[in-house]
Wavefront OBJ file of the C-alpha trace (Angstrom):
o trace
v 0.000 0.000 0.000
v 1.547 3.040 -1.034
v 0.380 6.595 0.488
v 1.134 10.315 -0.494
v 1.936 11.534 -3.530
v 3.509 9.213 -6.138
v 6.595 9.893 -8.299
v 6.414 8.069 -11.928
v 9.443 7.292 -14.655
v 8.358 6.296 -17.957
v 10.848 4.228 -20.284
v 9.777 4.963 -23.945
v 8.867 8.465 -25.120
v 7.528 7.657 -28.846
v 4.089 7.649 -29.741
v 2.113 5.829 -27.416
v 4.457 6.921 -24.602
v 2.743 10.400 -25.149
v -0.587 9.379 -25.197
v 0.365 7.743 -21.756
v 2.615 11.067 -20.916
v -0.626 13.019 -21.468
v -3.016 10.775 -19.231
v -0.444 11.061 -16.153
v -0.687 14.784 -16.080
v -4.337 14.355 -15.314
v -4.130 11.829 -12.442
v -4.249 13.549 -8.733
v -1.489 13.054 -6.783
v 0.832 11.304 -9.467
v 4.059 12.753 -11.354
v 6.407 11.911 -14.012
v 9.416 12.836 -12.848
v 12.089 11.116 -14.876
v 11.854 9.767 -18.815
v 14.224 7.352 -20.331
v 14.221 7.007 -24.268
v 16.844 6.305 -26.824
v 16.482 9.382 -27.818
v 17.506 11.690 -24.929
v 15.713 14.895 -26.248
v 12.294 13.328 -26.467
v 12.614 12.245 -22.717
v 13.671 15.812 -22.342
v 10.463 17.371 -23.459
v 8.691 14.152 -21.483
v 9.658 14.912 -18.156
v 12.251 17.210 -15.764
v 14.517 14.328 -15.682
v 16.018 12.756 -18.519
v 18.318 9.479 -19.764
v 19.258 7.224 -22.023
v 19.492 4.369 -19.801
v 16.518 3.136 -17.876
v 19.491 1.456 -14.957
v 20.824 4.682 -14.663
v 17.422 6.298 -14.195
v 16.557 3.775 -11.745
v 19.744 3.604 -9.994
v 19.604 8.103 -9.522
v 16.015 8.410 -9.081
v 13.556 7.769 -6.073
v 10.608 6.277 -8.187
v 7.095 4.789 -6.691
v 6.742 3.371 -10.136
v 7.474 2.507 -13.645
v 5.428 2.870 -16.917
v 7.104 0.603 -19.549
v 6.193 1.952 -22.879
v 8.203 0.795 -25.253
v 8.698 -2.006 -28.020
v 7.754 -5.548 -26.763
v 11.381 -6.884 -27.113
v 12.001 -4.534 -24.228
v 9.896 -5.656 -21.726
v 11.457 -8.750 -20.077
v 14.893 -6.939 -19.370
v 12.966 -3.954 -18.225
v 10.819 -5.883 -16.072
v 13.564 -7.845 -14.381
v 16.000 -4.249 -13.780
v 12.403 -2.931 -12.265
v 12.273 -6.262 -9.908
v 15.847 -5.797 -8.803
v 15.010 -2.197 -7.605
v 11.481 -3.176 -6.098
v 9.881 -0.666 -8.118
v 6.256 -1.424 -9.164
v 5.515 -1.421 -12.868
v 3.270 -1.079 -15.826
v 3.987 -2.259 -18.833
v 2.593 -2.103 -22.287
v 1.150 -4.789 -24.484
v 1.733 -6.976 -26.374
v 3.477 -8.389 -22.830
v 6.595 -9.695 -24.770
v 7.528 -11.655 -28.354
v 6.801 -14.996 -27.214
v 5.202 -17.158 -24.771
v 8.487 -17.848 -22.679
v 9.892 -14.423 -22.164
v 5.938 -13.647 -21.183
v 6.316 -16.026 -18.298
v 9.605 -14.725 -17.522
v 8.205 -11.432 -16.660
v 5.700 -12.656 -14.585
v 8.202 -14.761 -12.412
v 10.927 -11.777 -11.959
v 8.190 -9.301 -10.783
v 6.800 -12.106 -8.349
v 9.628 -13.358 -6.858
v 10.873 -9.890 -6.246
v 7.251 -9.170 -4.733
v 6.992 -6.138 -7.138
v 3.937 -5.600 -7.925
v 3.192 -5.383 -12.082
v 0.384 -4.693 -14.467
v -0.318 -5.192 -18.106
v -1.135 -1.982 -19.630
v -4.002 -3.059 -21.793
v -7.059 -0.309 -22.194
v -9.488 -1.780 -24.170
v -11.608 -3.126 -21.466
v -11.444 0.265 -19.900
v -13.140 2.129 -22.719
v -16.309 3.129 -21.301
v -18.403 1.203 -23.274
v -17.148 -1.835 -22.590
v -17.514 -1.324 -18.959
v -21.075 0.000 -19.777
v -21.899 -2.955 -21.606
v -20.382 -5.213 -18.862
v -22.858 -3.476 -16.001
v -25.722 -4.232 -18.475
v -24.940 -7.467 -18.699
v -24.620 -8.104 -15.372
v -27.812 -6.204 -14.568
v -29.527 -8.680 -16.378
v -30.221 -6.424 -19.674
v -30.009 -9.349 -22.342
v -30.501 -11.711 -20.263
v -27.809 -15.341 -20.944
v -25.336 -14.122 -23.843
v -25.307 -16.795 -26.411
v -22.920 -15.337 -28.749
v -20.444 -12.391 -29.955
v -18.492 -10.941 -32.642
v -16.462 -8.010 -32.621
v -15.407 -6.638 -35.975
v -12.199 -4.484 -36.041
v -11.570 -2.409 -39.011
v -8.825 0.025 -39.670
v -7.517 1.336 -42.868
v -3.865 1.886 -42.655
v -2.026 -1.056 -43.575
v -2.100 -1.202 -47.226
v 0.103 0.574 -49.823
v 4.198 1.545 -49.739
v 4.135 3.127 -45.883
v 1.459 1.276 -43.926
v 0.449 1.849 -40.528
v 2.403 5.740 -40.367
v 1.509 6.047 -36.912
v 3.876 2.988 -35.804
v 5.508 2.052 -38.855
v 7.715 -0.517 -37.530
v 4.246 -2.731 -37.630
v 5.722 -3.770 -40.707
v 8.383 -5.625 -39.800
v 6.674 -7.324 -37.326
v 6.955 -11.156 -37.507
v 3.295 -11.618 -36.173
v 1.296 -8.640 -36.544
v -2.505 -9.004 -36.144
v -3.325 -10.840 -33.490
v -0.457 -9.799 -31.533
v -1.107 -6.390 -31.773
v -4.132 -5.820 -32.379
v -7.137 -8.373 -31.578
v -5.075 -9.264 -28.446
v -7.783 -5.657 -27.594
v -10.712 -7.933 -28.193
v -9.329 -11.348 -26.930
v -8.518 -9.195 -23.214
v -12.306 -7.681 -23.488
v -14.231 -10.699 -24.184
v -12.210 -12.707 -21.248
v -13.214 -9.329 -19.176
v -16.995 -9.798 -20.724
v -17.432 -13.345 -21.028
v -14.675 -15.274 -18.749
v -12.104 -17.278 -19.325
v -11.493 -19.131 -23.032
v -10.920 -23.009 -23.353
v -10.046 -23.209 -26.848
v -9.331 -21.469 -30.332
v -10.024 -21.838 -33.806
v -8.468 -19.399 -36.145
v -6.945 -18.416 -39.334
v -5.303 -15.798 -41.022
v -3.541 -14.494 -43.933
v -1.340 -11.201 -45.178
v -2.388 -8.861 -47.710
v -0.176 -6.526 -48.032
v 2.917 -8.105 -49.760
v 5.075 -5.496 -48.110
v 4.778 -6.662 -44.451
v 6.154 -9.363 -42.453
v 3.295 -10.524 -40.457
v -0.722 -11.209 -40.946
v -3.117 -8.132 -41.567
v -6.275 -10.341 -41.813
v -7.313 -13.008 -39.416
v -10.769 -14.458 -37.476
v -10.912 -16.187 -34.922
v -13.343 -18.082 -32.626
v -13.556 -18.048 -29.485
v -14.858 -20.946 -27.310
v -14.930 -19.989 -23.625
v -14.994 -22.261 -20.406
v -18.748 -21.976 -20.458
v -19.603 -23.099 -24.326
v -20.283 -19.461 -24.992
v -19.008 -19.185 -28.572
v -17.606 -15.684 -29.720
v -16.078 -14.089 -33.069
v -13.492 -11.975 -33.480
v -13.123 -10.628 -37.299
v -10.251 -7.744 -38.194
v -8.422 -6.096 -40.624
v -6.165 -3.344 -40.828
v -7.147 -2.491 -44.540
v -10.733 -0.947 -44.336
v -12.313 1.920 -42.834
v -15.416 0.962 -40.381
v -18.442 2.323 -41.361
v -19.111 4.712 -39.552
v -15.678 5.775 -38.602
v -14.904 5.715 -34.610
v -12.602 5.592 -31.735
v -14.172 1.861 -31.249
v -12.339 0.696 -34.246
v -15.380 -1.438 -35.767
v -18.804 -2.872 -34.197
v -19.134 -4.943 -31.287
v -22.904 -7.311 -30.704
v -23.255 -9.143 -27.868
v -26.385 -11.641 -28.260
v -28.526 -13.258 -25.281
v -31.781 -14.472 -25.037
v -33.955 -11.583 -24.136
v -32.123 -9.347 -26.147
v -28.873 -7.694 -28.161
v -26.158 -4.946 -27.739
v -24.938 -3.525 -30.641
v -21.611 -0.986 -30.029
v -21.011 1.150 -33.493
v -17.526 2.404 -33.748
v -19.084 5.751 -32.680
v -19.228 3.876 -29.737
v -22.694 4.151 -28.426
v -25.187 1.589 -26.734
v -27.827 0.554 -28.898
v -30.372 -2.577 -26.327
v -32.313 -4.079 -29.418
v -33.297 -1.285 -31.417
v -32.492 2.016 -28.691
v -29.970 3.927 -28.088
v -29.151 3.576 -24.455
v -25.788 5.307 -23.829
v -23.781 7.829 -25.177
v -19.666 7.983 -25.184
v -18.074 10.917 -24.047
v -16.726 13.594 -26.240
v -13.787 12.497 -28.123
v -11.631 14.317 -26.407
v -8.598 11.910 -25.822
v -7.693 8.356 -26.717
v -11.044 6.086 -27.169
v -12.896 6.906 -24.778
v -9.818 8.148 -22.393
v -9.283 4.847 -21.533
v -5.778 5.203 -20.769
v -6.101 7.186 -18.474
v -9.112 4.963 -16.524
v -5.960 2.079 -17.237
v -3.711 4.047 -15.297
v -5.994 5.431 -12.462
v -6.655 1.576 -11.673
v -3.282 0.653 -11.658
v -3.057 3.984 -8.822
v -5.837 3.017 -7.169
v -4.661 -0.869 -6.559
v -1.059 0.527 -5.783
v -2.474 2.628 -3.242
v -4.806 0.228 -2.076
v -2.796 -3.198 -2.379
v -5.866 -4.380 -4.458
v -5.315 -7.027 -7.155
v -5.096 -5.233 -10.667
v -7.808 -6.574 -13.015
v -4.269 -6.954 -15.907
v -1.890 -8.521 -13.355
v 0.841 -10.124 -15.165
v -0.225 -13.527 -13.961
v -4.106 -13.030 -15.058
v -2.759 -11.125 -18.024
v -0.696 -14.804 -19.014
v -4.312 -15.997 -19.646
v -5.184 -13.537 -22.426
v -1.113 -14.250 -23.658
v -2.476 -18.118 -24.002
v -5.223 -17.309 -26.397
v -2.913 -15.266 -28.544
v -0.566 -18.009 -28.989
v -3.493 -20.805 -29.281
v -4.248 -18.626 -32.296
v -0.856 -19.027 -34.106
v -0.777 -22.749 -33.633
v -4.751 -22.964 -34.516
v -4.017 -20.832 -37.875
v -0.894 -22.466 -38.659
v -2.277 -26.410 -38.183
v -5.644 -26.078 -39.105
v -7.601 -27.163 -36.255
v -8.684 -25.868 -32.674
v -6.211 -25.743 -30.355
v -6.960 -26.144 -26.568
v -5.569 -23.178 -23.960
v -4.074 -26.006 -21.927
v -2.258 -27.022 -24.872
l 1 2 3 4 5 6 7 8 9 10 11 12 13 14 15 16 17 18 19 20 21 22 23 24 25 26 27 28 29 30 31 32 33 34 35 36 37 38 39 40 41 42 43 44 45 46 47 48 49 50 51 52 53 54 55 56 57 58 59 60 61 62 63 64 65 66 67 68 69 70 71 72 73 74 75 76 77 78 79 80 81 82 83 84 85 86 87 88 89 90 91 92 93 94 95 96 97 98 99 100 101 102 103 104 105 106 107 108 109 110 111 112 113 114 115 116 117 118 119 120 121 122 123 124 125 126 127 128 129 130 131 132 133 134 135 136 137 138 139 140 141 142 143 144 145 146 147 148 149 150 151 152 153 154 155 156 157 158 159 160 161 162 163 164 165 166 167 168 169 170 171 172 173 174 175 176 177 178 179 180 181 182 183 184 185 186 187 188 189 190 191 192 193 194 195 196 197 198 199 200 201 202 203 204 205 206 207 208 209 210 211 212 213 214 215 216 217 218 219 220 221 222 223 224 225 226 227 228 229 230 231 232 233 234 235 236 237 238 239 240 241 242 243 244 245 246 247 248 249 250 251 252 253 254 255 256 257 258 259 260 261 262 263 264 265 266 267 268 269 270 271 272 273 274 275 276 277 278 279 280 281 282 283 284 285 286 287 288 289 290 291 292 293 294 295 296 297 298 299 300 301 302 303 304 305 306 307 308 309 310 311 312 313 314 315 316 317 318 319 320 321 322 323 324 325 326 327 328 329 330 331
């Protein structure tokens, strides 16, 4: 349980690193007081202290925590220097490159009893967390199915995705990246997920890694789910909710439009707020829980541990769209 005002360090100053930069400086009580990046003049401009090295910023500065923002090959070394100096941590997805280093992370953090989140907002955009109090209030009654359908046009031609443009070098792209979002959220809607059946396929000859895929979902329950993205089409209409989510039970359905209302059968029940920051300013609502459970000594909802779950479907996945058949999580 931590108490008083909290003093931050972020490793990674790019372009999610900002978005993250900007949701800090709207959190009572919490600071960024040192930056490490690569490049020394963006942690500059990203906070009063800045370095190169993220063991020489934690070696010279007094830090309550650590936001880990940078590229996922990062993330095991950063999460074992953070472990040696007790520091508590958050730390961007996707957790690491592969299943092993994932586990890794999780075991350094634990055995130093330093306490570590997965930085994954999608289940904190507010209409997911709407939808989740509806149905648990009973709203549609059993859910019998799902699909979420992620769309987002900038992957094709000579300079895809110019936002992150190392994307396209990336081995595994997709569903590492990207419907990992929607994996996390239905395990946060729906529970846990026994098995997988997916395939996939790249488009753009350009890239290294898949830009189509679908995948079902078959959770502990029987509840059967579908999960359909690209990264080469525009949803219709456009919105911070990427494409449009429907949630089925028997007594009714929830439609989510990539505007990102509610719509229970036929009305609109729920507005989003303004689009002021990142979809739905779920970052920051990521962030104040990770505060709130540091301060608190509550369990975060993205532990590393509970986040190895979500990790598991993601590699199911791969081994379900590169054999052909379903492929159990405890495979």
């Amino acid at each position: 349980m931590v108490n008083g005002p909290l003093r931050g360090g972020i490793a990674g100053c790019g372009y999610f690193g900002q978005i993250q930069l900007e949701a800090w400086g709207r959190i009572p009580g919490v600071e960024i007081v040192a930056a490490c990046d690569r490049d020394v003049q963006r942690a500059r401009a990203s906070a009063p202290a800045a370095y190169a090295d993220a063991g020489e910023m934690l070696r010279r500065e007094k830090l309550d925590f650590l936001d880990v923002a940078t590229r996922p090959d990062s993330h095991l070394p950063l999460v074992r220097l953070a472990a040696r100096y007790k520091v508590p941590l958050i730390c961007q997805k996707p957790m690491a490159p592969e299943w092993e280093a994932a586990v890794a992370m999780v075991e350094a953090a634990e055995a130093a009893e330093t306490p570590f989140m997965i930085h994954e907002n999608w289940r904190w955009q507010p209409w997911y967390r709407e939808t989740r109090r509806r149905i648990d209030a009973g709203d549609i009654g059993e859910p019998v199915s799902y699909s979420f359908q992620i769309r987002q046009a900038d992957g094709l031609g000579g300079h895809p995705y110019p936002k992150q443009p190392y994307f396209a070098q990336m081995p595994r792209l997709l569903i590492y990246e990207t419907m990992v979002h929607q994996i996390d959220t239905a395990r946060f809607l729906f529970g846990d997920v026994a098995s997988v059946t997916a395939r996939s396929r790249r488009v753009n000859p350009i890239i290294a890694g898949e830009d189509q895929a679908i995948i079902v979902l078959t959770h502990t329950d029987g509840l059967l789910g579908l999960v359909d993205a690209n990264r080469f089409a525009f949803p219709s209409p456009k919105g911070p909710a990427m494409g449009v989510t429907r949630i089925d039970g028997v007594e009714g359905t929830i439609t989510i439009p990539a505007t990102g209302e509610i719509v229970l059968n036929e009305t609109k029940v729920w507005n989003p707020p303004p689009e002021e920051f990142y979809k739905g300013d779920s970052v920051r609502a990521t962030q104040e829980h990770f505060i709130q459970c540091l301060r608190s000594g509550n369990e975060f909802e993205s532990s590393g541990r509970e986040y190895l779950k979500t990790f598991a479907v993601v590699e199911a996945a791969y081994r379900s769209a590169a054999g052909g058949e379903a492929v159990r999580i405890d495979q």
